[in-house]
C-alpha positions in Angstrom: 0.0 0.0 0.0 1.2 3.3 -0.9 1.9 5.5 2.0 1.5 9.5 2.3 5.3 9.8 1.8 5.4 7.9 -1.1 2.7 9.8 -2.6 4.9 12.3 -4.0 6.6 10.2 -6.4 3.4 10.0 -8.7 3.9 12.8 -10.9 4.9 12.3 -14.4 8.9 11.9 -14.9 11.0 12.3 -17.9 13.3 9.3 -19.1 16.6 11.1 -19.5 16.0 12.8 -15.9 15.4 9.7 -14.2 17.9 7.8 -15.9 20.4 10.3 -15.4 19.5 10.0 -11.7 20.0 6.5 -11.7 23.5 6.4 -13.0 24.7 9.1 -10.8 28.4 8.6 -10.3 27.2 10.8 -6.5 28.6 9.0 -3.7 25.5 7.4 -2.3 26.9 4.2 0.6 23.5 3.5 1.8 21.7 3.5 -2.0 19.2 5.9 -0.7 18.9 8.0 -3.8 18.7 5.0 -5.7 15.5 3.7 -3.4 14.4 7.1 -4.4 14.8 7.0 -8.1 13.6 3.5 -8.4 10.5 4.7 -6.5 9.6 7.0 -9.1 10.1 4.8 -12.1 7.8 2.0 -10.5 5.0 5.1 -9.2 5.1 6.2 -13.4 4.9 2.5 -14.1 1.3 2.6 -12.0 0.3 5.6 -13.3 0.7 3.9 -17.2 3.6 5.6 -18.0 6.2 4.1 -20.5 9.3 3.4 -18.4 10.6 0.3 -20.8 13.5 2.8 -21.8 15.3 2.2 -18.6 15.5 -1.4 -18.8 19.1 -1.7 -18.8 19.8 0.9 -16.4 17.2 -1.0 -14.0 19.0 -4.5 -14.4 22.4 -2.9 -13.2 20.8 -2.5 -10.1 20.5 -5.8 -9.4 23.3 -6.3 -7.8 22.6 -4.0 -4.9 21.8 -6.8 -2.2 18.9 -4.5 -0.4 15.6 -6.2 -0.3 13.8 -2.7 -0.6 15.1 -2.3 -3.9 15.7 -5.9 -5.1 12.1 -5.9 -5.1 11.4 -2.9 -7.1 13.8 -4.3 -10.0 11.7 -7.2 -9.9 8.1 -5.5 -10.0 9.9 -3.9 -12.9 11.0 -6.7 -14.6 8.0 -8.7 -14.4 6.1 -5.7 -16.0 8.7 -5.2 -18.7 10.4 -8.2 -19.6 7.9 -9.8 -22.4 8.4 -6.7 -24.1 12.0 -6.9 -24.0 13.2 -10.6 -24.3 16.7 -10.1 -25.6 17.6 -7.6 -22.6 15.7 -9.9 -19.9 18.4 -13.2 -20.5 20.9 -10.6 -19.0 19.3 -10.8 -16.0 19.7 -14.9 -15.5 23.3 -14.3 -13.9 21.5 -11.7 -11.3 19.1 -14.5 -10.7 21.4 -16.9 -10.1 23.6 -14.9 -7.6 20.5 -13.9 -5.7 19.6 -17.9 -5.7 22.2 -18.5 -4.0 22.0 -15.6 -1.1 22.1 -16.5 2.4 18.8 -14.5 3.4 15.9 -17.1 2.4 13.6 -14.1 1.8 15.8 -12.7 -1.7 16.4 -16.7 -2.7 12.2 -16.7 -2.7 12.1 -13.3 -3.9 14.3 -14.0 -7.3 12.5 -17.5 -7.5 9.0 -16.2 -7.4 10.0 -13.3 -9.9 11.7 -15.9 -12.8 8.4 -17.7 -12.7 6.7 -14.4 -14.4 9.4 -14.0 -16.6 7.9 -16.1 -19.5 11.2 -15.5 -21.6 13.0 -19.0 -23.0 15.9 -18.6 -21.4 15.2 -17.2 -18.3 12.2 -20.2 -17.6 15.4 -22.8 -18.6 17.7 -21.0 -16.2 14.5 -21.4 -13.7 14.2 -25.5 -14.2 17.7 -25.6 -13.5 17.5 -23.9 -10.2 14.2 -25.7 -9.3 15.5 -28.8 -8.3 17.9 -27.6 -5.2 15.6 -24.8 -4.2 12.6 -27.4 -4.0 15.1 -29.4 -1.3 15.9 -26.3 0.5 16.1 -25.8 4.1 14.0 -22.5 4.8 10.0 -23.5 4.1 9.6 -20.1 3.0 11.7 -21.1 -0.1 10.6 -24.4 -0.3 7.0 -23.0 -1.1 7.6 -20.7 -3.1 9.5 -23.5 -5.3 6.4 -25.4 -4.9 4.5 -22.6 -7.2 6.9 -22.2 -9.3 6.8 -25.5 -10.7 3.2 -24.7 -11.5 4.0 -21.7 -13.6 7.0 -23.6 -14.9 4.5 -26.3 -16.2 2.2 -23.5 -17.8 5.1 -22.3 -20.0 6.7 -25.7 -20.4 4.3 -29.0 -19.6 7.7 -31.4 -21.2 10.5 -29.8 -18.6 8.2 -30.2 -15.5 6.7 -34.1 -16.5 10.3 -35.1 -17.6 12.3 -33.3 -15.1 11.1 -35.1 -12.0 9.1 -32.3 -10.5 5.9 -34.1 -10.2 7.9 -36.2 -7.9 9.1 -33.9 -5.8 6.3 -32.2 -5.6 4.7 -35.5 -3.9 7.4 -35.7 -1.5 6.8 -32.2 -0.6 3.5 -33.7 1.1 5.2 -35.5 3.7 6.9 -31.6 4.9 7.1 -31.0 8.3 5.5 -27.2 7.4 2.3 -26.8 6.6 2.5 -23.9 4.2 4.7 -25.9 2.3 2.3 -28.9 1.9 -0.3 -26.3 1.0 1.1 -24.8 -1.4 2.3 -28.3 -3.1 -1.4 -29.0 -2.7 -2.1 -26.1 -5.0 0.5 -26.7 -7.5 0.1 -30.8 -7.7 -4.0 -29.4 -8.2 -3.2 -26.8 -11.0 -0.5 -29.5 -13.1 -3.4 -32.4 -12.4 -6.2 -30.1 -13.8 -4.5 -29.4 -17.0 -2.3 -32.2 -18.0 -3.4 -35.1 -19.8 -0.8 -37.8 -18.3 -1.2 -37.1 -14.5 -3.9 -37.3 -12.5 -3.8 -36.2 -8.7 -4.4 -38.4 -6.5 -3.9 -39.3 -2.4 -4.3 -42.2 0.0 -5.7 -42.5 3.1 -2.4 -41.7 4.6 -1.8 -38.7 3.0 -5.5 -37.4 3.7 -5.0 -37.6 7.4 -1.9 -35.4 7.1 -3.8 -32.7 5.3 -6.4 -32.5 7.8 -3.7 -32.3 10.4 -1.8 -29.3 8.7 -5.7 -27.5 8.9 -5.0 -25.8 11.7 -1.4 -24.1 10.8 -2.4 -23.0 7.6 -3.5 -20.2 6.1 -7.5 -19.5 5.1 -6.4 -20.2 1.3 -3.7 -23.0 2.2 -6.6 -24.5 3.9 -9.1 -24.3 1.4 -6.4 -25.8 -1.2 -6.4 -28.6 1.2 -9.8 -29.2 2.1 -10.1 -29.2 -1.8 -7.4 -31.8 -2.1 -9.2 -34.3 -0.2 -11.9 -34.7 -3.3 -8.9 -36.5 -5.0 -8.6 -39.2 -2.0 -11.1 -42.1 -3.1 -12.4 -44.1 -0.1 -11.9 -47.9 -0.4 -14.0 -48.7 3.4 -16.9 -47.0 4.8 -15.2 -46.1 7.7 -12.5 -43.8 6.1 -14.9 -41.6 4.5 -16.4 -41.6 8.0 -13.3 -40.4 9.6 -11.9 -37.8 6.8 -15.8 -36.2 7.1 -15.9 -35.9 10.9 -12.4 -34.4 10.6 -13.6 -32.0 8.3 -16.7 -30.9 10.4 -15.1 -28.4 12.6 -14.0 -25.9 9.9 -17.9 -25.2 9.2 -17.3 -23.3 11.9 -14.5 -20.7 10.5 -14.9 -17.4 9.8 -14.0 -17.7 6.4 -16.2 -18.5 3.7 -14.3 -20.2 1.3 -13.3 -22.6 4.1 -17.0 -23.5 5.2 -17.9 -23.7 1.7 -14.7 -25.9 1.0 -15.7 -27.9 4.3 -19.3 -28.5 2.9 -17.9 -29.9 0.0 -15.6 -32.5 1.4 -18.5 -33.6 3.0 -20.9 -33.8 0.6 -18.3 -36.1 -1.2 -17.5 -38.8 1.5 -21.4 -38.9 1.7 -21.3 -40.9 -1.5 -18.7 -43.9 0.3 -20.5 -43.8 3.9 -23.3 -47.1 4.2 -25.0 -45.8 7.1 -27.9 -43.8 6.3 -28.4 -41.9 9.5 -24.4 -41.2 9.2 -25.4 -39.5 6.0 -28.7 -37.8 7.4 -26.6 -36.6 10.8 -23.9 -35.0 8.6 -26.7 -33.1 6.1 -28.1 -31.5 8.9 -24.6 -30.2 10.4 -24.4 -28.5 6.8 -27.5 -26.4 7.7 -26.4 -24.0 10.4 -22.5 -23.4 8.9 -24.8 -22.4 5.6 -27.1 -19.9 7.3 -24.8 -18.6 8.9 -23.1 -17.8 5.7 -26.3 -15.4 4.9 -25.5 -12.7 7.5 -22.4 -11.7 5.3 -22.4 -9.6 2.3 -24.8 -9.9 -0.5 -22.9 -11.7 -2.7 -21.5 -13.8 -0.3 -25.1 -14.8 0.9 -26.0 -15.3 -3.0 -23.2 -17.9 -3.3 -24.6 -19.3 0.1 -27.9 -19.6 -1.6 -27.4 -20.8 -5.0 -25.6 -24.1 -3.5 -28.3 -24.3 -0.5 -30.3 -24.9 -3.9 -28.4 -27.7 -5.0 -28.0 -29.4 -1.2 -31.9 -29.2 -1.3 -32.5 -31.2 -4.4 -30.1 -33.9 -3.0 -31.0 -33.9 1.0 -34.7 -31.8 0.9 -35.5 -32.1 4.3 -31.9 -30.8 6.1 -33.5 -27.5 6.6 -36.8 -28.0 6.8 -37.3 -26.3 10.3 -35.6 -22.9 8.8 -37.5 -21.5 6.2 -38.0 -18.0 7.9 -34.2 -17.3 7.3 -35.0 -17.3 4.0 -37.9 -14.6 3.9 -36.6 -11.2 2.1 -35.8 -8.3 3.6 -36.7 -5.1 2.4 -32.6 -4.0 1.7 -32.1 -7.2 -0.2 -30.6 -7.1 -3.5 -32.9 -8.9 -6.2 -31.0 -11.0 -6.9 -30.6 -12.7 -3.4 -34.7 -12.1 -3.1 -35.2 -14.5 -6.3 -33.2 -17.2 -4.6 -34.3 -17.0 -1.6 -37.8 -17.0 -3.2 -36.7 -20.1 -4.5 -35.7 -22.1 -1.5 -38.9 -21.3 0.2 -40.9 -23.0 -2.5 -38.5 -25.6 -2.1 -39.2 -25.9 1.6 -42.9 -24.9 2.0 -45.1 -28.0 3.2 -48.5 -28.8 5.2 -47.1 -27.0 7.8 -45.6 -23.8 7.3 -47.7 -22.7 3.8 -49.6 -20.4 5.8 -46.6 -18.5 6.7 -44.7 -18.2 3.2 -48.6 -17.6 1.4 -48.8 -14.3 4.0 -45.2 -13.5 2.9 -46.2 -14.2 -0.5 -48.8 -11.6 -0.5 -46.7 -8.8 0.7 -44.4 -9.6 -2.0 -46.8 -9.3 -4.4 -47.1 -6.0 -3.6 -43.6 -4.8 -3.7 -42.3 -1.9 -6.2 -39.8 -4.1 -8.7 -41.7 -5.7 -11.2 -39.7 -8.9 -11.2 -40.0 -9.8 -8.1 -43.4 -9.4 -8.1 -43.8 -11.4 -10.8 -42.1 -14.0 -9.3 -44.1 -13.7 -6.0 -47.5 -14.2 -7.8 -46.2 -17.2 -9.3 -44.9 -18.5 -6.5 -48.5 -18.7 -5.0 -49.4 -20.7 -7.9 -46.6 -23.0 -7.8 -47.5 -23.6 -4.1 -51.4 -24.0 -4.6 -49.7 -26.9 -7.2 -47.4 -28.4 -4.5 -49.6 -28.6 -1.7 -53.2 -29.4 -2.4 -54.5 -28.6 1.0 -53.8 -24.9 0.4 -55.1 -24.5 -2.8 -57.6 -22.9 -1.3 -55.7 -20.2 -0.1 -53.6 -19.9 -2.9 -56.5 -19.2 -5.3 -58.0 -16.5 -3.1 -54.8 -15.0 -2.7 -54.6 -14.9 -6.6 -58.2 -13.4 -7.4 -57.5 -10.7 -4.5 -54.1 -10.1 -6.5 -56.7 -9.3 -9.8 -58.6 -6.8 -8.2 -55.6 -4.7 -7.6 -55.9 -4.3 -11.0 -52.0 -4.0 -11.8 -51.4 -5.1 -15.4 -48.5 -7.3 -14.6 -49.6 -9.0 -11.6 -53.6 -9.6 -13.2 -51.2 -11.4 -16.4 -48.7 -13.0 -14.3 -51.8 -14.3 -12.2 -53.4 -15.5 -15.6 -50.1 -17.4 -16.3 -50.6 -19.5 -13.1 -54.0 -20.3 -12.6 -54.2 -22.0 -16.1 -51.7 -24.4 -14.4 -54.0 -24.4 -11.2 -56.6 -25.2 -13.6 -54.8 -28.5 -14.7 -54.0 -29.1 -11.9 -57.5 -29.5 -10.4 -59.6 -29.6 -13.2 -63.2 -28.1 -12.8 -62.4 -27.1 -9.4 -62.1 -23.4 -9.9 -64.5 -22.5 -12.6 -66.1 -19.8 -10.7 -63.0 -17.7 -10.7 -63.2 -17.4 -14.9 -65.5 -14.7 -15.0 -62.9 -12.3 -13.3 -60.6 -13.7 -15.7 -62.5 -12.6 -18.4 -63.0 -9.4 -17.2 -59.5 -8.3 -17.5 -58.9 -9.4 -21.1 -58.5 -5.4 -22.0 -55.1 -5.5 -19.9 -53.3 -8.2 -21.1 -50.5 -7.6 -23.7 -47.8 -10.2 -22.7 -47.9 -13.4 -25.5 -47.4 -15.9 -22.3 -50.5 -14.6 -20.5 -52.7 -14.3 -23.9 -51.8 -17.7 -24.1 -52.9 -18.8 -20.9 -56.3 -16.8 -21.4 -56.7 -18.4 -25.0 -56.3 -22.2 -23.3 -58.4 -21.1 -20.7 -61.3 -20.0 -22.8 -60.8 -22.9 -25.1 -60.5 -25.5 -22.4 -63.9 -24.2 -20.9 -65.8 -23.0 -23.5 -68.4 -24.7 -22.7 -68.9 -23.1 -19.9 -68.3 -19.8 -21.2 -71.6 -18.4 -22.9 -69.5 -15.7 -24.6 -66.8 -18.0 -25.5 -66.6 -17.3 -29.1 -67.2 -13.5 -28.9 -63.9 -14.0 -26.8 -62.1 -16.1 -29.2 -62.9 -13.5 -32.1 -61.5 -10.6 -30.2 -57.9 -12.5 -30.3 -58.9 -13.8 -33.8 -58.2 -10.3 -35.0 -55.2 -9.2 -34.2 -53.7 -12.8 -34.6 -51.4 -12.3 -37.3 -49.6 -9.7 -34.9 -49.0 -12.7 -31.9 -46.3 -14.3 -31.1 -46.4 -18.0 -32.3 -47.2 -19.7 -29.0 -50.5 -17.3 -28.8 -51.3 -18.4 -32.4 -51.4 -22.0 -31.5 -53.0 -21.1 -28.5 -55.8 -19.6 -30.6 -55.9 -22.6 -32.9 -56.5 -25.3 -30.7 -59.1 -23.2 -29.0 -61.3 -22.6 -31.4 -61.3 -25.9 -32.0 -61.9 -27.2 -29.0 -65.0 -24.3 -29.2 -66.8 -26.1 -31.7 -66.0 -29.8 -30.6 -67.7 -28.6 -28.0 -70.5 -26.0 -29.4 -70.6 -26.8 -33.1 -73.2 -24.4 -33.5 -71.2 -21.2 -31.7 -68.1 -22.1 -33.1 -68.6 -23.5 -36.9 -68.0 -19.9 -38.4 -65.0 -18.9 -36.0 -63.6 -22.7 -36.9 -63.4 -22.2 -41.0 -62.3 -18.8 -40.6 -59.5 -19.7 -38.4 -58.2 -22.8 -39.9 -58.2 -20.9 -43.4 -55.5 -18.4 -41.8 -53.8 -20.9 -40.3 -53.2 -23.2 -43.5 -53.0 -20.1 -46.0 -52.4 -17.0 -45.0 -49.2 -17.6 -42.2 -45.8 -18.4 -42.6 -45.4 -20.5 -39.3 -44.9 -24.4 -40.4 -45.8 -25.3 -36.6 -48.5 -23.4 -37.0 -49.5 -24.3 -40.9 -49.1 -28.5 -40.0 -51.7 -28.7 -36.9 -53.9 -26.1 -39.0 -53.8 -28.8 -41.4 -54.0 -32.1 -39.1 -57.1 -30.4 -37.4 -58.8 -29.5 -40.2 -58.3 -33.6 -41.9 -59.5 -34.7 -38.7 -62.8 -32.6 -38.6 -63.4 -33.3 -41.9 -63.0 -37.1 -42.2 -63.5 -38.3 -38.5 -64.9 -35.7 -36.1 -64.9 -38.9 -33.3 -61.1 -39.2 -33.6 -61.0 -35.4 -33.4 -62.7 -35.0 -30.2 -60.6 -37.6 -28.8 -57.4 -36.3 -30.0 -58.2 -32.4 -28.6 -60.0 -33.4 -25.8 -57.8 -35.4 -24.7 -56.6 -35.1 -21.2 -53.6 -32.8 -19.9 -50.5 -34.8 -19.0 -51.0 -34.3 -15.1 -49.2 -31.2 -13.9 -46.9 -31.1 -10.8 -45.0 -28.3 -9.2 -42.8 -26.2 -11.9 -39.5 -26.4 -9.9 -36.5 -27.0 -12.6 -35.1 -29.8 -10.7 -31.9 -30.6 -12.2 -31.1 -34.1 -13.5 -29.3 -36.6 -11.5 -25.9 -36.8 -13.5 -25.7 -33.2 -13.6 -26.6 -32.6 -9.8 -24.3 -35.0 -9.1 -21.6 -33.1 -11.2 -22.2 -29.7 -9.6 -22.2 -31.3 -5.9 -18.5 -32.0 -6.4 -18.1 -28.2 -7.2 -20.0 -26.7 -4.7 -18.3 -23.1 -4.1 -17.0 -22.3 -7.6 -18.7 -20.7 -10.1 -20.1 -24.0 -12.0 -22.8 -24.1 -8.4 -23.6 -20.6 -8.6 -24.5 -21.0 -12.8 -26.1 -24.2 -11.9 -23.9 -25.5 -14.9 -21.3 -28.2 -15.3 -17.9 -26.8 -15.4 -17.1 -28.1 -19.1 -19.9 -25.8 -20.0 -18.5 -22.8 -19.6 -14.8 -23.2 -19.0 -12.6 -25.4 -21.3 -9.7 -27.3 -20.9 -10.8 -28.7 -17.0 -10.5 -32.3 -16.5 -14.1 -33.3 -14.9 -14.2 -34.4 -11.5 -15.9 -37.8 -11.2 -17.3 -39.9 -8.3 -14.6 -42.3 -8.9 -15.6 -46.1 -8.6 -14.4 -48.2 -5.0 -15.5 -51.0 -2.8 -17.0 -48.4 -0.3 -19.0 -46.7 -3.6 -22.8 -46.7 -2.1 -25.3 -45.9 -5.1 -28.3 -44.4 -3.4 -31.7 -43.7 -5.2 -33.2 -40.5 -5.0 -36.0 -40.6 -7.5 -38.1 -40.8 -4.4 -36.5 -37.3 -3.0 -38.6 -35.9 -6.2 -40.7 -38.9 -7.4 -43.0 -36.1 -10.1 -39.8 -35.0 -11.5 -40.4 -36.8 -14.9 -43.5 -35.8 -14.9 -43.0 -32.3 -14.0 -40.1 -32.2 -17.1 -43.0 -33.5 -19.5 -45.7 -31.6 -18.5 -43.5 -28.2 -19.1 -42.4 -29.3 -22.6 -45.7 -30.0 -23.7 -47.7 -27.0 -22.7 -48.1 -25.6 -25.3 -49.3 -28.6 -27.1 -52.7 -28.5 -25.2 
């Protein structure tokens, strides 16, 4: 961090000037005018100012064995030594003096520096040097070595797999210093992620030394190990009993990533423990580490969130008792409000609707449109989910239409269609009001709920067709799934009501097979039509069909990929809800990898309308 007194070396300085201050021939014993100078060129190479020039006056300062301004030539260097690669191979004899230094902090120093020097000579000058300083006495060396190899395998994979290093770096596990394992850990992670011959991996043994460096590392150093511990594969029950147990006391750290990293050891050695009620017992220590995690920042409560999300599709019931945590504040970013709107759909039952339907409703009558929008159908989806408070729900929902707000009346539209096939003629005395707000809808999705509506009870409707026509006329404006919409509902009008619907019927089935462009569209205008016209019997049974039965909307993930993302819970691939390979390339996948101790569990019944839930959303707008 800059301090006051440095301050005044941002201005803007002229080449010659400070060049001509750095080779003063001024007796100067304690280099202070040279800290001085070199404090200036580094403050214009902040500010973006040009200071490449000086790159041979700056290397001649190398041999100046003050750590102050050893480290200033090497912030410079590492800034200006792509752009200069002939001039930077003068530095390799600097480097190797300094390797050999007695004080282990400029041996680190001129290590760690080489490894940003991505300059031929200078990286073969560095696998030289490599070997002894990996075997060094001071740890502080020896893990800085550690890293190096790993940005000595980015620039050359060949010298690092055929040099030994992979080796050493294994040895480096059995270090009497923590940091040093650590940051092995991380190097041994980053070579294993991205090379196609070597794959990272640690026995039992090894495990139980990781967990016992924990407590002297670092946050990160621990997080690199907890991490590591994915790539130990169980081969009894009882060792992925012991490694999670051990790992159960850093849910309670103050650091995220550590909890996180915690949580997802865990949720690993789940897969080789036999005991169900082990398993059960170590879900619902997850639950307070993760709740925790939402009194931090909003983002950090987001990424809390989005894998509670996952957890829940896994292990629904390991929070069950908690569902006010996850009502919305009023400061709450949007963003965390949707996901926490989420998880209390996910955890709403028989006994706690009541509670989340009265949240619900103040929700729904909140200032950003989104949210309200995804309040409303949250009601819906619940009326879905939990039969007993259909009830409720659908009260709720007309008493949202009277407020007469265009997007809540359409979004309301949107989800009592799916009430409606849910409970088929349960709710008919609610379509009037329905009907009565036709005037304010001008969203395609909530048109096409109206249009099913209508069609679906037209019978019922007296004034069906009148209703039919008014959509009839500005059709050729809709969007495609309000066309279809309209097209099987007039249909279904005069299966129904021959005599209401017979004009409406030829009038719409001539638009749709000759005057549209839409082949979805064109072909059902056509199948209806062959069908009314050759075997009205097979018609009516075809339209009238019944609705595949409707569950709750929740995009519940499928197995595989749930499975995938539970092995990344806290990176990004759990926050996108995404595998990995998805969106970053180049990553080896990690893989439940097959054992003895491998215990298959089935968790269809954790969601047993999932497949049902999948096909009833694809084929809505079929009906």
């Amino acid at each position: 961090m800059t301090t006051n007194a440095d301050s005044k070396f941002f201005q803007r300085g002229k080449v010659q000037e400070l060049r001509a201050e750095l080779n003063s021939e001024k007796r100067d014993a304690k280099h202070v005018k040279k800290r001085i100078v070199l404090k200036k060129i580094v403050a214009n190479m902040t500010m973006g100012n040009d200071m490449s020039p000086l790159f041979s006056d700056v290397i001649a300062c190398m041999s100046i064995q003050v750590l102050e301004i050893k480290k200033m030539v090497y912030l410079y260097l590492v800034n200006y030594a792509k752009n200069k690669p002939d001039l930077a191979q003068l530095t390799i004899s600097g480097f190797t003096k300094d390797l050999a230094d007695t004080n282990p902090l400029i041996r680190a120093l001129a290590l760690r520096t080489m490894g940003y020097l991505a300059v031929d000579k200078v990286m073969d000058s560095l696998s030289d040097h490599l070997k002894r300083c990996l075997d060094d006495k001071d740890p502080y060396v020896c893990k800085t070595a550690a890293i190096a190899v790993a940005k000595l395998f980015i620039f050359d994979r060949r010298a690092v797999e055929s040099g030994g290093f992979i080796s050493r770096l294994q040895n480096l596990l059995n270090h009497e210093n923590s940091t040093v394992i650590s940051n092995a850990v991380a190097a041994l992670t980053e070579i294993s992620d991205k090379s196609e011959t070597f794959t990272f991996k640690i026995n039992f043994s090894v495990a139980n030394k990781m967990l016992t460096a924990l407590d002297e590392c670092s946050e990160w150093g621990q997080v690199y190990l907890l991490e590591s511990l994915l790539s130990f594969v169980p081969t009894d029950h009882s060792d992925a009993e012991v490694i999670a147990e051990r790992a159960i006391p850093r849910l309670q750290h103050a650091n995220s990533a550590v909890v996180l990293a915690s949580i997802r050891v865990i949720l690993y050695m789940t897969n080789y423990i036999l005991k169900d009620d082990i398993v059960d017992n170590l879900y619902r220590k997850l639950g307070p580490p993760l709740i925790t995690l939402l009194h931090n920042g909003p983002e950090v409560q987001y990424v809390a969130l989005r894998n509670i999300m996952l957890i829940l599709q896994r292990h629904p019931d390991f929070l069950r008792n908690e569902i006010k945590i996850f009502f919305c504040k009023y400061n709450d970013p949007i963003y965390v409000k949707l996901a926490k709107l989420e998880i209390m759909f996910r955890l709403v039952s028989d006994g706690n609707v009541d509670q989340v339907l009265s949240e619900l409703r103040e929700y729904a009558s909140e200032v950003d449109v989104d949210f309200v929008r995804k309040a409303v159908r949250c009601i819906g989806r619940c009326a879905i989910k939990i039969p007993s408070s259909a009830d409720k729900c659908v009260e709720a929902l007309v008493e949202l239409i009277h407020t007469q707000v265009t997007y809540v009346v359409q979004e309301v539209i949107i989800v009592v269609k799916d009430i409606f096939r849910r409970y088929p003629n349960r709710y008919e005395n609610i379509i009037a009001t329905l009907c009565n707000n036709l005037d304010t809808l001008d969203e395609s999705e909530a048109k096409a709920a109206m249009i099913w509506i209508i069609g679906q009870y037209s019978d019922r409707i007296e004034n069906a067709a009148e209703l039919l026509e008014q959509f009839q006329e500005s059709a050729k404006e809709e969007a495609p799934d309000v066309q279809l919409s309209l097209l099987t509902a007039v249909v279904k009008l005069f299966i129904k009501r021959p005599s209401a619907g017979q004009d409406l019927v030829l009038r719409v089935l001539n638009w749709a097979t000759e005057d549209v462009d839409n082949p979805d569209l064109r072909d059902r205008g056509f199948i209806y039509w062959r069908l009314l016209s050759t075997d009205p019997v097979a018609a009516k049974a075809v339209v009238l069909s019944d609705s595949p039965p409707i569950s709750t909307e929740t995009e519940n993930l499928a197995p595989t990929i749930l499975e995938d993302l539970l092995l990344h819970v806290s990176t990004l691939s759990s926050i996108y809800h995404r595998p990995l390979g998805t969106f970053i390339g180049g990553v080896k996948p990690k893989r439940i990898e097959q054992s003895s101790a491998l215990v298959v569990r089935d968790f269809s019944s954790v969601n047993p309308h999932l497949d049902v839930v999948l096909y009833a959303n694809t084929s809505k707008h079929l009906q």
